[in-house]
C-alpha positions as CSV (number, residue, x, y, z in Angstrom):
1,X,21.2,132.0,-108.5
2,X,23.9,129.0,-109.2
3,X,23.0,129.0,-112.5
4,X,23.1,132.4,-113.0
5,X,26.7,132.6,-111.1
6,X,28.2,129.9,-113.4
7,X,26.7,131.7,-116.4
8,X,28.6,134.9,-115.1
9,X,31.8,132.5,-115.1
10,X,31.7,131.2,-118.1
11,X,31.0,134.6,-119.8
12,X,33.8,136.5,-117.8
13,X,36.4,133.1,-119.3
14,X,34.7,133.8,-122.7
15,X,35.7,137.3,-122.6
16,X,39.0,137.2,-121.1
17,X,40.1,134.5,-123.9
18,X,38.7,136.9,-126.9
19,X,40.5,139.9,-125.6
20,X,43.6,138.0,-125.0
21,X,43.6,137.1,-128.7
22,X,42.0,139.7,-129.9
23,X,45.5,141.4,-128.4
24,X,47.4,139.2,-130.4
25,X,45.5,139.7,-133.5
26,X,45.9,143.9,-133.2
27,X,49.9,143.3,-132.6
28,X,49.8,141.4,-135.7
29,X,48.0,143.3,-138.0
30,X,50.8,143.5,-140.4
31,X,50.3,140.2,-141.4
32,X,46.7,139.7,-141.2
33,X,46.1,142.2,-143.6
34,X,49.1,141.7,-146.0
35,X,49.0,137.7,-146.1
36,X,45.2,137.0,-145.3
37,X,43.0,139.9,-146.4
38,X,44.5,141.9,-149.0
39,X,46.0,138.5,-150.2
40,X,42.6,138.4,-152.9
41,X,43.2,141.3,-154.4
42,X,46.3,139.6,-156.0
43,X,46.4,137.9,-159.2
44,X,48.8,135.1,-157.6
45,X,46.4,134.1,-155.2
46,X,46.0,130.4,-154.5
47,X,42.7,129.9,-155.6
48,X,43.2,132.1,-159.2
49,X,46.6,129.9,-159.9
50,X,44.5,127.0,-158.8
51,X,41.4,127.8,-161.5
52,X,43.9,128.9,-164.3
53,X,46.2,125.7,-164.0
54,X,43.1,123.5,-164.6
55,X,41.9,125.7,-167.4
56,X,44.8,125.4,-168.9
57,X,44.5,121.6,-168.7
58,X,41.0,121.4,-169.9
59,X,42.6,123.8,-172.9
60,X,40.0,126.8,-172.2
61,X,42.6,129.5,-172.0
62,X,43.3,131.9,-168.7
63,X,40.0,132.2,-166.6
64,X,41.7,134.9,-164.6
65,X,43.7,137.9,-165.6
66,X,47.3,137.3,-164.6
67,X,47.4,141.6,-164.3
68,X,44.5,141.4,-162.2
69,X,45.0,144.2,-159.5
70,X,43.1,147.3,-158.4
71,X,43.6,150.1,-155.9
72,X,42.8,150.5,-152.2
73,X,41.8,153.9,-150.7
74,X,41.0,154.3,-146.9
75,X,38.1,158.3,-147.1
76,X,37.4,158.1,-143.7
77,X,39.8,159.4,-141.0
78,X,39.4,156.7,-138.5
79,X,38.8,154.1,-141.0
80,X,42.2,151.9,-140.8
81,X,42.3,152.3,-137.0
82,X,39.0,151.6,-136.5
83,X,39.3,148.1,-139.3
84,X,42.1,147.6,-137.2
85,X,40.1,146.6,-134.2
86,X,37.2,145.2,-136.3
87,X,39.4,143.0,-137.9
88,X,41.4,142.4,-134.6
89,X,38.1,141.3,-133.0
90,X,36.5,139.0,-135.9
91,X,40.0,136.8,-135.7
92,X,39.7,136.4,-131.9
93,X,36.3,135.1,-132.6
94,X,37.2,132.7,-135.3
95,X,40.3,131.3,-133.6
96,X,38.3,131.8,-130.3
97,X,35.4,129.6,-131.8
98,X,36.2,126.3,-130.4
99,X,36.2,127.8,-127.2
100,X,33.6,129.8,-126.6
101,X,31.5,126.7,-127.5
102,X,33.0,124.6,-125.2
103,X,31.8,126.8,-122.8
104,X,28.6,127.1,-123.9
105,X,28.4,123.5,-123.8
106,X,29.2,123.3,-120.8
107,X,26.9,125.7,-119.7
108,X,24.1,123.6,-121.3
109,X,25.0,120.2,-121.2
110,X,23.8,119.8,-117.5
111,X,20.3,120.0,-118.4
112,X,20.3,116.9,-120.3
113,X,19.6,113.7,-119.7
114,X,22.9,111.4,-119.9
115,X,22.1,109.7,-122.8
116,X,21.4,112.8,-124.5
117,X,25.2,113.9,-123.4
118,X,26.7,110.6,-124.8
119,X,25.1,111.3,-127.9
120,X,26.5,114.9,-127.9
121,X,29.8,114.2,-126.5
122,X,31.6,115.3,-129.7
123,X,29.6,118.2,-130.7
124,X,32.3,120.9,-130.1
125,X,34.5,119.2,-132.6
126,X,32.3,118.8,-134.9
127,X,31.1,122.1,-135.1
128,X,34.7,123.5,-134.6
129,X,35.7,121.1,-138.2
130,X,32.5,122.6,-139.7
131,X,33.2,126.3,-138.8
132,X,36.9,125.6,-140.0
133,X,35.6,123.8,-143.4
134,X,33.1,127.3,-144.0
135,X,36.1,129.7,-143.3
136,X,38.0,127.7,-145.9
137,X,35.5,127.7,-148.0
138,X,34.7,131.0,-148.5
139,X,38.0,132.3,-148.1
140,X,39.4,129.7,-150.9
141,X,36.3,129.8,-153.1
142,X,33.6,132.4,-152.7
143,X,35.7,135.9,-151.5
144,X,38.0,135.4,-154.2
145,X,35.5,134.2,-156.8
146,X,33.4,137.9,-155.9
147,X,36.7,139.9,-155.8
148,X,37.5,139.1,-159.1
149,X,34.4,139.7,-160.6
150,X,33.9,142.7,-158.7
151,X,37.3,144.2,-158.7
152,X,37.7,143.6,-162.2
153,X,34.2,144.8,-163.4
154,X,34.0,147.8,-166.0
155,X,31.4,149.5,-167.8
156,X,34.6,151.5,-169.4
157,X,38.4,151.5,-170.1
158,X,38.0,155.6,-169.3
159,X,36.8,153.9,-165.7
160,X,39.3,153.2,-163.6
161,X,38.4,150.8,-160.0
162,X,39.8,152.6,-156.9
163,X,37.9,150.4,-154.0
164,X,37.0,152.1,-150.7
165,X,39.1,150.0,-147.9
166,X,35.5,149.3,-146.4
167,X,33.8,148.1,-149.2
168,X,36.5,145.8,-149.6
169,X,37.2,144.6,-145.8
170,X,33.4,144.7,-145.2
171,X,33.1,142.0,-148.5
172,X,36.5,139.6,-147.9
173,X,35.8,139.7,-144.2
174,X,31.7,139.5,-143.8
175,X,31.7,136.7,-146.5
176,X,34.3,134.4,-144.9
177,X,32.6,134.7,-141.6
178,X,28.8,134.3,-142.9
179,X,30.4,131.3,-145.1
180,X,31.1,130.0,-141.6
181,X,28.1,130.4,-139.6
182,X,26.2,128.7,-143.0
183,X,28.4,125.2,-142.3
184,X,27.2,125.1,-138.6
185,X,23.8,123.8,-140.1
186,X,24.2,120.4,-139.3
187,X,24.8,121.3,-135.8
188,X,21.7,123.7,-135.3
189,X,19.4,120.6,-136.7
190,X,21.2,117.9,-134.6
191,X,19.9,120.2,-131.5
192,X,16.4,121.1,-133.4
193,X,16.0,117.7,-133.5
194,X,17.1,116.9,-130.2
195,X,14.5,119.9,-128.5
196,X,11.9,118.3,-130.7
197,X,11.4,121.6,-133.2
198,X,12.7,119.7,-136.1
199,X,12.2,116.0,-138.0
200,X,13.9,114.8,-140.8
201,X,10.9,114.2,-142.7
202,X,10.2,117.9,-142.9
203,X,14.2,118.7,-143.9
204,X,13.3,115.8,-147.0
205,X,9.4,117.2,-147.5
206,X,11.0,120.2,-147.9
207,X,14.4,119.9,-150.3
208,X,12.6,121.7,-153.2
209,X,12.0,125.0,-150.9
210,X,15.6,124.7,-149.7
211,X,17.3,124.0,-152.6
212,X,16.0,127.4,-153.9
213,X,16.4,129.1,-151.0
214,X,20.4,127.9,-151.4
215,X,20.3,129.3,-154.8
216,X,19.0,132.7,-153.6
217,X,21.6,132.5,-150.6
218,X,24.3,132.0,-153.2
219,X,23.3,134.6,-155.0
220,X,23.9,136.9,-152.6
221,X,27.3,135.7,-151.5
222,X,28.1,135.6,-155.0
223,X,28.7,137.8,-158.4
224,X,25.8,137.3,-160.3
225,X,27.6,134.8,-162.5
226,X,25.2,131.3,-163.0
227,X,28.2,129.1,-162.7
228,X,29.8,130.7,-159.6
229,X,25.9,130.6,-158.1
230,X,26.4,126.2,-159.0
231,X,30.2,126.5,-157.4
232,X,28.8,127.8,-154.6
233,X,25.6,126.2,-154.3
234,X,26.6,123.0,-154.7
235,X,28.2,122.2,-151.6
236,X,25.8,124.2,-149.6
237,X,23.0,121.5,-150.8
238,X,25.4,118.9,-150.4
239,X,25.2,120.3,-146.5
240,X,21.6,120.7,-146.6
241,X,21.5,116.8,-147.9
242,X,24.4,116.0,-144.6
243,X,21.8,117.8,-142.4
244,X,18.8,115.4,-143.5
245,X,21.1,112.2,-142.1
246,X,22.0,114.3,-139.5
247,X,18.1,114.7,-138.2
248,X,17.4,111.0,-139.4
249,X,20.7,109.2,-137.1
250,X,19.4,112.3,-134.6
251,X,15.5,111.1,-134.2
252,X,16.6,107.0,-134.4
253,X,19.1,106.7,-131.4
């Protein structure tokens, strides 16, 4: 019943801090949407300026259109309002994140032994800096790299793109977050490891089975563009490969 009671605590805090910023999110909606989520629909996003400057450099001509843009249309009645509190919700649990698993943690930490918690001590940043590296990852790389592909996809001049609001909330705002939960691997072996589930000798017996599982998994958060696939990839098997030391430092202390 203690347990339970402190559960009910911690989950009452954890819902009280998410509303409170998901408050603050819905009152600034303005610029959420304007300056965060419609901002890679724009052909002077950072991350097209970025690719088209090094182009330049390398002298392969313009990767992106500079006149890249395409139309937003909102068919369903409640559909802003109710991407209003979608979106109001998903900030408060990405700026919420560090939080809610602190409380988790310390929810579970009692249960271990203490030189499990020494080890552990700094799990909450690190899986706060990994959840903030995969937001900025597919925010920066893999939304813009699909929207642009996407967006500016035609099977004829005579067609012109006019993108359902959802469709294009539902991909900017889905693949930023998944992009996230992906970089909390390291964390998810460290406590495999530590429960006993998972050895580092399996991660390495198995690299060939995960690397093409990452290829398929960048597939799908990607156009189905070879390079982009490798762009993306890439550092998700360089996290794969992080994981594997992660397991191996785990299962030797």
């Amino acid at each position: 019943m203690e347990h339970l009671a402190e559960l009910r605590t911690r989950i009452l805090r954890i819902v009280f801090v998410l509303f409170v910023l998901s408050a603050i999110a819905f009152f600034f909606a303005g610029e959420l949407f304007d300056h965060i989520l419609l901002a890679p629909k724009h052909a002077d996003f950072f991350t097209y300026r970025c690719f088209n400057a090094l182009a330049q450099k390398l002298h392969l001509g313009t990767l992106f259109a500079k006149d890249f843009e395409f139309d937003l249309q909102n068919l369903e009645m409640t559909g802003q309002f109710s991407w209003h509190i979608q979106t109001a919700f998903l900030s408060a649990l990405v700026l919420g994140f560090p939080y809610l698993f602190f409380e988790i943690w310390q929810f579970v930490k009692p249960a271990l032994l203490p030189h499990e918690r020494k080890q552990a001590s700094n799990i909450v940043f690190y899986s706060s800096v990994l959840m903030l590296l995969g937001l900025l990852f597919g925010y920066f790389l893999v939304t813009p790299l699909s929207v642009q592909f996407f967006g500016t996809y035609q099977l004829s001049q005579e067609i012109k793109n006019v993108i359902r609001l959802s469709s294009y909330l539902e991909m900017v705002v889905k693949t930023t977050f998944y992009t996230g939960i992906l970089f909390q691997l390291p964390v998810c072996v460290f406590l495999l490891t530590k429960i006993g589930i998972v050895d580092y000798t399996i991660l390495k017996q198995y690299r060939k089975h995960a690397l093409v599982g990452i290829l398929i998994v960048a597939a799908i958060l990607t156009p189905p563009d070879f390079i982009t696939q490798i762009i993306v990839g890439f550092p998700l098997y360089l996290l794969y490969e992080f994981s594997i030391w992660v397991a191996y430092f785990t299962a030797s202390r």
